[in-house]
N, C-alpha and C positions, 0 to 999 in steps of 0.2 A: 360534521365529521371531526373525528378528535384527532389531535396530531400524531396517535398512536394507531389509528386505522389510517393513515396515511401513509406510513412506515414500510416498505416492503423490501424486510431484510432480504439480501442480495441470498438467491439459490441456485447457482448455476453451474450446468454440467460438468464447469471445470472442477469441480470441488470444493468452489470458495460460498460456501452459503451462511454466510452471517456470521462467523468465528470473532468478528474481531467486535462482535457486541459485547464479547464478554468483558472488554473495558472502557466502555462508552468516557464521554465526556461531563465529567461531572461540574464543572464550573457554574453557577450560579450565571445565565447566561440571561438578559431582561430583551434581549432581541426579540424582531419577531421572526416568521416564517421565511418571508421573502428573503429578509436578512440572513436568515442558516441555510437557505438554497446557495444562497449567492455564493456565502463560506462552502458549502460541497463543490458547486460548481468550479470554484476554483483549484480546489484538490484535487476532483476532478481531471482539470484541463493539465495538471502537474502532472498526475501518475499517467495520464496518458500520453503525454511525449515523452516517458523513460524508455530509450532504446531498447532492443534485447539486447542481454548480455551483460545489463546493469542494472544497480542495486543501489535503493537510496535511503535511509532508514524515515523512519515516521515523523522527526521535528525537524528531517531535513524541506521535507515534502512541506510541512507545515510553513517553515521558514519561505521556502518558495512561492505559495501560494499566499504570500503575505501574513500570517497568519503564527508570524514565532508565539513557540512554546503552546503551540496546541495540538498536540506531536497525539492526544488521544482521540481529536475531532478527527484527526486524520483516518483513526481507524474505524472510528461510527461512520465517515461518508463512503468508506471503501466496502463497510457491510451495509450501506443503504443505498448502492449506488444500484440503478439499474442494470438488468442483465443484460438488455439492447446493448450494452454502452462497450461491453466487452473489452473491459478495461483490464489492462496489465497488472493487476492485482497482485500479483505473486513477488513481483520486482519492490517490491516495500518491505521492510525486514526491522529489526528492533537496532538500538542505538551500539551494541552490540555486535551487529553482525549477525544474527542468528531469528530464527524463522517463531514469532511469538505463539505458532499454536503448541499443542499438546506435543514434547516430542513421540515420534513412532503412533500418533493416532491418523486417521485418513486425510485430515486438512493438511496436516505438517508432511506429509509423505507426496500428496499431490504439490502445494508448491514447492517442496525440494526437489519433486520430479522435473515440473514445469522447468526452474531457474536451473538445474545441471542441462538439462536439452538445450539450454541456450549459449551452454559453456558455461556456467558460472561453476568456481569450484569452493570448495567445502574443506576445513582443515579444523578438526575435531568438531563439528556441527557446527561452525561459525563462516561468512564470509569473511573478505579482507575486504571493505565496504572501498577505501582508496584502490586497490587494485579496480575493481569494479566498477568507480564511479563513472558518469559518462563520459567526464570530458577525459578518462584513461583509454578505455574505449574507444571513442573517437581518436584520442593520438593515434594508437596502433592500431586502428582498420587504415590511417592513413601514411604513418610510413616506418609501420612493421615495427616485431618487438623493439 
């Protein structure tokens, strides 16, 4: 089986079905398999303890999951990740603040829905990624603005 029928870009009924293949990780990479699970897995475990209500861009995630300056793996394991896994996808944003699909196409309009349902707010199509981040969040869910 080749490591391209093993691949099952992410389609799930939240909206998020594989957009962020469109910048895969191009690095000259001599790993194997096991070795680029490992790397998802760990972005993986990243993007899913992002609270709602927080936002953390793509070589934040990277950096987290050990992994600096690989801020584009992050978005190949986000569009290969299993749908079982129903992962907070939407909660990943460019370094910028702002949501890297198409704007006003269906992916860009579903996670801008998803992230305003969570409170997150928007100021000219951008987050304030510090107002957002989790440990701002966490201060004031615990002791108010």
């Amino acid at each position: 089986m080749t490591s391209k029928a093993k691949q099952n870009p992410a389609s799930s009924d939240d909206g998020h079905d594989g957009g962020h293949n469109e910048h895969p990780d191009h690095r000259n990479d001599s790993s194997n398999d096991d070795s680029q699970d490992h790397r998802y897995a760990r972005i993986w475990s990243v993007v899913a303890g992002i609270p709602a209500g927080c936002v953390i861009n793509y070589g934040e995630v990277a950096r987290l999951a050990g992994l600096p300056g690989r801020a584009r793996l992050v978005g190949r394991a986000l569009a290969l990740a299993p749908k079982k896994m129903q992962l907070p996808w939407h909660r990943v944003v460019n370094v910028q603040g702002q949501i890297s699909f198409k704007p006003n196409g269906a992916r860009y309009r579903r996670q801008r829905e998803l992230l305003q349902a969570e409170g997150v707010e928007f100021v000219n199509n951008a987050i304030d990624l510090e107002q957002h981040a989790p440990a701002q969040v966490l201060d004031r869910m615990l002791w108010g603005p």
